[in-house]
C-alpha positions in Angstrom: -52.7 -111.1 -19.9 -56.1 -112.7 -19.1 -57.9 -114.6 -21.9 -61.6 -115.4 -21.4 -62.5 -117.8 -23.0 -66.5 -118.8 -24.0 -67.3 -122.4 -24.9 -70.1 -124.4 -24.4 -70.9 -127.2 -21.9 -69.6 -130.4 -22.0 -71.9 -133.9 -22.6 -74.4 -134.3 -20.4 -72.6 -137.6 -19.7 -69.5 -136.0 -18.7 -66.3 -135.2 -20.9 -65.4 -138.5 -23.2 -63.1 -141.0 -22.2 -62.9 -142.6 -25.4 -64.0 -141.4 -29.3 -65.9 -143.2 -32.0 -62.5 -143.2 -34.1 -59.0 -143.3 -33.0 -57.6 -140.7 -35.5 -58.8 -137.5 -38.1 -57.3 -137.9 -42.0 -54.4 -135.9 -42.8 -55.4 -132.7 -45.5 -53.0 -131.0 -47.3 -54.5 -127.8 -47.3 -58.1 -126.1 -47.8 -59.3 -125.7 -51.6 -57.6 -122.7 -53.4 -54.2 -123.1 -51.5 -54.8 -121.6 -48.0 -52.2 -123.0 -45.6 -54.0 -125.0 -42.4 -53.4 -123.3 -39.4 -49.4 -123.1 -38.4 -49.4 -122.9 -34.6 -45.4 -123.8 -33.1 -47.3 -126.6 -31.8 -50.3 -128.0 -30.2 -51.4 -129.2 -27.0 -54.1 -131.5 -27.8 -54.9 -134.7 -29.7 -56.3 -134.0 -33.1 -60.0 -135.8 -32.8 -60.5 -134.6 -29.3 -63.8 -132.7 -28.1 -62.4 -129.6 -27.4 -65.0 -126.9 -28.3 -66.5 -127.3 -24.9 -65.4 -126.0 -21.5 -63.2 -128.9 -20.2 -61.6 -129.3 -24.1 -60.2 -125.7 -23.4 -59.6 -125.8 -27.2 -56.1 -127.1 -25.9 -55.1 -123.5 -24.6 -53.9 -124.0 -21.1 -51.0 -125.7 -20.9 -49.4 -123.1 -23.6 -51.2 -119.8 -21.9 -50.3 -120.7 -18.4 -46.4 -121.4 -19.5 -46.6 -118.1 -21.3 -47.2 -116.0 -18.0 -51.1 -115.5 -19.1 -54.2 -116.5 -17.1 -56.9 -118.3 -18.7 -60.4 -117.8 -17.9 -62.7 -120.8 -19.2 -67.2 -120.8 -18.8 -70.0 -121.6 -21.0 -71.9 -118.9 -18.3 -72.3 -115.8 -20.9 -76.2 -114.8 -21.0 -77.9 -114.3 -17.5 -77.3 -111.1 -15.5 -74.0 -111.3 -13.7 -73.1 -114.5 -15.8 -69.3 -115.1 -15.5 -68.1 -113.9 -18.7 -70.1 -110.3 -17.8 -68.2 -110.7 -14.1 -64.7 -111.6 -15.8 -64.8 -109.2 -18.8 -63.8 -105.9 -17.2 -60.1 -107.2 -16.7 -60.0 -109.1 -19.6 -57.2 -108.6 -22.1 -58.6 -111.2 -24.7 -62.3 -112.7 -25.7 -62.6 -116.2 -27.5 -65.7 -117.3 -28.4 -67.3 -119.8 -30.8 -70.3 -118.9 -33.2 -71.7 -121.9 -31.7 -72.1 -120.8 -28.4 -71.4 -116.6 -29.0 -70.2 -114.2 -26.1 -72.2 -111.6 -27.8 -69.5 -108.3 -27.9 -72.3 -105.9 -27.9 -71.5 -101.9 -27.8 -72.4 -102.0 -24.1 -69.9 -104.5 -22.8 -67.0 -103.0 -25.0 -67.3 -99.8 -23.1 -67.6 -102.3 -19.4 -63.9 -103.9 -21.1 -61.5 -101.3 -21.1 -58.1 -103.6 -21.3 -60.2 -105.2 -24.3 -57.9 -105.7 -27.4 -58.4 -109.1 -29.2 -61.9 -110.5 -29.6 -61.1 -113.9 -31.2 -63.4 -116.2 -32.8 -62.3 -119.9 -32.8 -64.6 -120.8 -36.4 -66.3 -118.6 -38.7 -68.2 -115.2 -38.1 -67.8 -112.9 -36.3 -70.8 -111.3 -36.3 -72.0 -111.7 -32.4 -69.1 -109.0 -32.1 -70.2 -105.7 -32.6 -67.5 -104.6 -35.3 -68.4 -100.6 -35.1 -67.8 -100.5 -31.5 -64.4 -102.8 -32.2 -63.3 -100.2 -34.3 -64.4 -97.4 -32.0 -62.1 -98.7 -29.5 -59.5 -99.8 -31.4 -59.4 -103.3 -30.2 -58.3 -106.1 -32.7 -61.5 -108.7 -34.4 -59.7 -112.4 -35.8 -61.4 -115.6 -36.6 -60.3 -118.6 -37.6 -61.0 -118.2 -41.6 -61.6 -121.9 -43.8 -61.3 -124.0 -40.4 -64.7 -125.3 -40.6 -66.0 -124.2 -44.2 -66.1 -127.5 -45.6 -68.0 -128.6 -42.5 -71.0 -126.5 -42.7 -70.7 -127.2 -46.6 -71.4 -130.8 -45.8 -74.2 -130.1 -43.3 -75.8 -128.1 -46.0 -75.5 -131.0 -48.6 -77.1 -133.3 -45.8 -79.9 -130.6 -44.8 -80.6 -130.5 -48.4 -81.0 -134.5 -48.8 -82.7 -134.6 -45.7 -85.4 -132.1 -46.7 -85.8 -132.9 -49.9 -85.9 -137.4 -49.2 -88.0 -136.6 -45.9 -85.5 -138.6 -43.9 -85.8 -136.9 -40.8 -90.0 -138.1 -40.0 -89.1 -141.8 -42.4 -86.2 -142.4 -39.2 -88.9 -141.9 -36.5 -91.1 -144.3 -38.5 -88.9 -146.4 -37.7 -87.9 -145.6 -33.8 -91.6 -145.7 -33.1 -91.9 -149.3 -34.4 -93.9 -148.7 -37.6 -93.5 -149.5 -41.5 -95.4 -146.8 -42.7 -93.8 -146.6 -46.4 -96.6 -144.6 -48.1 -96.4 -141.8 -45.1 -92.4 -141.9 -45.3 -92.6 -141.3 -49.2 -96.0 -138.9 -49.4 -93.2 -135.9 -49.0 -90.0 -137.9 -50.5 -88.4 -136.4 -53.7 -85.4 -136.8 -55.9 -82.9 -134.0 -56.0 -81.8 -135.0 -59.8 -83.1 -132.1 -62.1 -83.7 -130.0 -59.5 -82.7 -125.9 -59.7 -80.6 -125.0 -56.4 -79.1 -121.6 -55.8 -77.1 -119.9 -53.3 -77.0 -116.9 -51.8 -73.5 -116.1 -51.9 -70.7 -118.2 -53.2 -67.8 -117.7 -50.8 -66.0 -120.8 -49.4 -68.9 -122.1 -48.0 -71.2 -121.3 -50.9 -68.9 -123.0 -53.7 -67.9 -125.7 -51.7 -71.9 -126.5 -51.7 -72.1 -126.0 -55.5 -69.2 -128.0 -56.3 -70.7 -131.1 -53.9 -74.2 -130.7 -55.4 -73.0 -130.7 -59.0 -72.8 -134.6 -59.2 -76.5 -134.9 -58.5 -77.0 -133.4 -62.0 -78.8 -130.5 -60.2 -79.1 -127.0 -61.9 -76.8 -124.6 -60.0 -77.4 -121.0 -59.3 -75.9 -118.3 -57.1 -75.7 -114.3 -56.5 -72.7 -112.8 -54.8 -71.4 -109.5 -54.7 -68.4 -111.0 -56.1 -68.8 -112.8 -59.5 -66.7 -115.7 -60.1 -64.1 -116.0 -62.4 -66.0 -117.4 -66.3 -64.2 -120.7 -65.9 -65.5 -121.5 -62.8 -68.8 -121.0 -64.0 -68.4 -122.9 -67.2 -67.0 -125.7 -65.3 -70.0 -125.8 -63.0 -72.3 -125.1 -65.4 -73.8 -121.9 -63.2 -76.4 -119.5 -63.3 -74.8 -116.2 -61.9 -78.2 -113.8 -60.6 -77.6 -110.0 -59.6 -79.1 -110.3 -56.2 -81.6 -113.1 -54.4 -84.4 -111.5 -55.3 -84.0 -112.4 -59.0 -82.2 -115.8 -58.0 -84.9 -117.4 -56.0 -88.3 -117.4 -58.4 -86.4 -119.6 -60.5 -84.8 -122.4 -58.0 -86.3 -125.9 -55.9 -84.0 -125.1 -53.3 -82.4 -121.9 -51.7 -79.2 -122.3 -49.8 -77.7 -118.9 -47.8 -74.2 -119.0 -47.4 -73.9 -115.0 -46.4 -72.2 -113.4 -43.5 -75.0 -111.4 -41.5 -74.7 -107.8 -42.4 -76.9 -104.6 -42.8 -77.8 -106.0 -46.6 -78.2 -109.3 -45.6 -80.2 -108.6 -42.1 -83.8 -110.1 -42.8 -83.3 -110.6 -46.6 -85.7 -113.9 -46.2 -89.0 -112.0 -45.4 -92.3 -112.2 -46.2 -91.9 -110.6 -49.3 -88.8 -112.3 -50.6 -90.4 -115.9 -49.4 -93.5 -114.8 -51.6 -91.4 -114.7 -55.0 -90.0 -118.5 -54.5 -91.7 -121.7 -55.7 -94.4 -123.0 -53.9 -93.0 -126.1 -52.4 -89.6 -125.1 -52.6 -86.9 -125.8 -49.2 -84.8 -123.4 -47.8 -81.5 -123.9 -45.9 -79.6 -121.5 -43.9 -76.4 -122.6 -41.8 -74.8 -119.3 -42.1 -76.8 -116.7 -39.7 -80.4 -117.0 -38.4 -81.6 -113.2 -38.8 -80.5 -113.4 -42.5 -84.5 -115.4 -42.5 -87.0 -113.6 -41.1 -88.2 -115.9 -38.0 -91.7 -115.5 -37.9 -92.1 -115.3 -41.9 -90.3 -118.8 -42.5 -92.8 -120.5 -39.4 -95.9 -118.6 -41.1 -94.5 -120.1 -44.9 -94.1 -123.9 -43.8 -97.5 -123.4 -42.0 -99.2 -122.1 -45.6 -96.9 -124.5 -47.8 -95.1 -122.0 -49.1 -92.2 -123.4 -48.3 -92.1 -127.3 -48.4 -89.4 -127.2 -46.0 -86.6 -125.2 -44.0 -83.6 -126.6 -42.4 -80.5 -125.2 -40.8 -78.4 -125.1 -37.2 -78.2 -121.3 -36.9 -81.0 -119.4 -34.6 -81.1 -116.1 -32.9 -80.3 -115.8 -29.7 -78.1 -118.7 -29.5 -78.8 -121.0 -27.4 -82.6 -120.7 -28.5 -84.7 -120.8 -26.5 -87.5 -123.5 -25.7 -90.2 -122.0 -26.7 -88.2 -120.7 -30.1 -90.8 -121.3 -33.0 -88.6 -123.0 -34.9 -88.6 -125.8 -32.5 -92.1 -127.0 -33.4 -92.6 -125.3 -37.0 -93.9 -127.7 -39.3 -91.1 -130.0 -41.7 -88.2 -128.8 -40.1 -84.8 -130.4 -40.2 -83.3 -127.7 -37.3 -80.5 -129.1 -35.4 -78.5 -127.3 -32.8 -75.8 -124.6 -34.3 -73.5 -127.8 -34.5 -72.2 -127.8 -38.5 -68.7 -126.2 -38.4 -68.1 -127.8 -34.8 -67.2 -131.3 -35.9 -64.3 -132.8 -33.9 -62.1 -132.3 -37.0 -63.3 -128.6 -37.4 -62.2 -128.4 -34.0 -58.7 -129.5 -34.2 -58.4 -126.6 -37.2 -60.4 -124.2 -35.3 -58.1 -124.9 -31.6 -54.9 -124.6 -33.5 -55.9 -121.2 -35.8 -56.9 -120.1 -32.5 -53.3 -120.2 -31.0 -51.4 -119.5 -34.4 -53.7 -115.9 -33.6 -52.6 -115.9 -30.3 -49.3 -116.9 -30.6 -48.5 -113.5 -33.2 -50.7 -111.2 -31.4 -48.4 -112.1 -27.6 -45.6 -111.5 -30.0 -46.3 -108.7 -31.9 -46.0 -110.2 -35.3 -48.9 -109.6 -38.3 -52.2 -111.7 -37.8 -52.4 -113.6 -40.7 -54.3 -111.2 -43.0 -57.0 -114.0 -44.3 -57.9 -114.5 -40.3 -58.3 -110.3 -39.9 -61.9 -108.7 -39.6 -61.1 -105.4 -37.8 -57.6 -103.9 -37.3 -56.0 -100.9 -36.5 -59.5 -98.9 -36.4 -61.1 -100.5 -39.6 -62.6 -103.4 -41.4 -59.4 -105.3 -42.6 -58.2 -108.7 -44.6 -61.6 -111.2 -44.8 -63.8 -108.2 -42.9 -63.1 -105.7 -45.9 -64.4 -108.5 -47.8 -66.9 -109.9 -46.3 -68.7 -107.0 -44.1 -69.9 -103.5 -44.2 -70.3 -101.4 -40.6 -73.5 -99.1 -40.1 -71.4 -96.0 -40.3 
């Protein structure tokens, strides 16, 4: 079989000789009992960068022993990029939600040998999952690997906002001491009412991190969690976002992008919150309206909007949200950590490794199979129709 794989580039300084630390700690397991990823083995050192093109996410040396040919470039946007040029053959797509091939109705029909779009992370919504199910091909990601990741970089977004950290650190770069400018936007989060929208695995991890700041915690899901969770947490559970967001200091989205979900943050919406309230969004970047949140930091709507998600992806330099006013935008970098990496490289072949055999994807890891939404997709997503 041939595998393309999508990943982005590798440092500008060339791929690392050495790391930062010499080893990742040992978990055993992801909150609420999911089993990490069970590959038979790995070919890669836990640590390593290997979300980029010469990382491979540790695929070759296993693929090529298996008979399979493995396809790796970070070229997936241009006209005749690579990954257009290579996909007609191809019997598998990988891609990352950091870097996404985007699967779009048009280049399922140019991929007729298509049957496993695979996502190594979370989300899996730069695959077009109508036309998956239209021709029957097979939608996995890597479900859990990195949802403790992004819930840290949302905890951090949050403090950065919130403590103006971000323009207090350039003070500091350009040589000043300039303590009454650092502190003219600086807040404490103590006391302060923060919801999210949804309350998956990201979403509760954040709530569950945040409590300990003796913040007020709200969410809305679609799914209400179980009374004790919510008595331990001491949450506020809201029927949708519109009735959630009036009442909080800070807005996190946690949501997979779907057609209710798809520009929820609008104009209108941003109207209802607090004036001066921050709004964080490291799950999908047309969730917020783009030209909404620039034209709500500009008024003061919003005191502040932080995130690593944009549309497309890589943005590019012109992208508004570059130069939006108190911004704490970083590239789509929060579930790609090195240690969500070695999760996300070995779910990736535990996928691989039943699908070449013929054995069940785990059903946690399934979005589309056998012609429908199926395991986390049924749970997570809705299709047009």
């Amino acid at each position: 079989m041939k595998i393309l794989c999508v990943l982005y580039d590798d440092p500008v300084s060339g791929y690392p000789k050495t790391y930062a630390r010499d080893d990742l700690p040992e978990l055993p397991g992801y909150p609420g009992g999911q089993t990490l990823p069970t590959p038979s083995s790995v070919d890669f050192t836990p640590g390593h960068l290997l979300g980029s093109v010469s990382g491979e996410l540790g695929l070759r040396s296993f693929l090529e022993s298996q008979g399979h040919e493995l396809v790796v470039t970070s070229d997936k946007d241009r006209d005749g990029s690579e990954f257009d040029r290579r996909l007609a053959d191809a019997d598998v797509v990988i891609s990352q939600p950091f870097w996404p091939a985007y699967l779009t109705a048009e280049r399922f029909a140019r991929a007729p040998r298509l049957k496993l779009a695979l996502t190594a992370g979370i989300g899996s919504d730069h695959v077009d999952l109508d036309a998956a199910i239209a021709h029957g091909v097979t939608v996995a990601e890597v479900t859990y690997c990195n949802s403790i990741s992004v819930a840290e970089h949302v905890v951090m977004s949050i403090l950065n906002l919130v403590r103006n950290f971000v323009p207090s650190h350039q003070i500091v770069l350009d040589g000043g001491w300039n303590i009454a400018d650092a502190v003219a936007r600086s807040y404490d989060v103590e006391g302060m009412h923060v919801g999210t929208v949804a309350a998956g695995r990201i979403g509760l991890a954040v709530l569950k991190r945040l409590a300990p700041f003796d913040m007020h915690l709200h969410y809305t899901d679609r799914h209400r969690l179980p009374l004790e969770v919510e008595e331990e947490l001491g949450l506020t559970f809201h029927a949708s976002a519109a009735d959630m967001v009036p009442h909080c200091d800070v807005v996190t989205i946690n949501a997979p992008l779907h057609p209710e979900t798809e520009g929820l943050f609008d104009d209108e919406l941003i109207a209802t919150m607090k004036r001066g309230a921050y709004l964080v969004n490291t799950a999908r970047a047309r969730i917020a309206d783009r030209d909404a949140v620039v034209r709500a930091l500009q008024s003061g709507r919003l005191a502040g909007y932080a995130g690593d998600v944009w549309f497309p992806q890589p943005a590019p330099s012109d992208h508004p949200w570059r130069t939006m006013p108190n911004h704490g935008m970083t590239p789509h970098i929060s579930g790609s950590s090195l240690s969500a990496q070695a999760r996300y490289a070995a779910g990736t072949r535990e996928i691989l490794e039943s699908f070449f055999a013929g054995t069940p994807i785990r059903d946690e890891y399934l979005i589309v199979d056998g012609g429908k939404l199926a395991g986390t997709g049924a749970h997570s997503y809705a299709v047009r129709g």
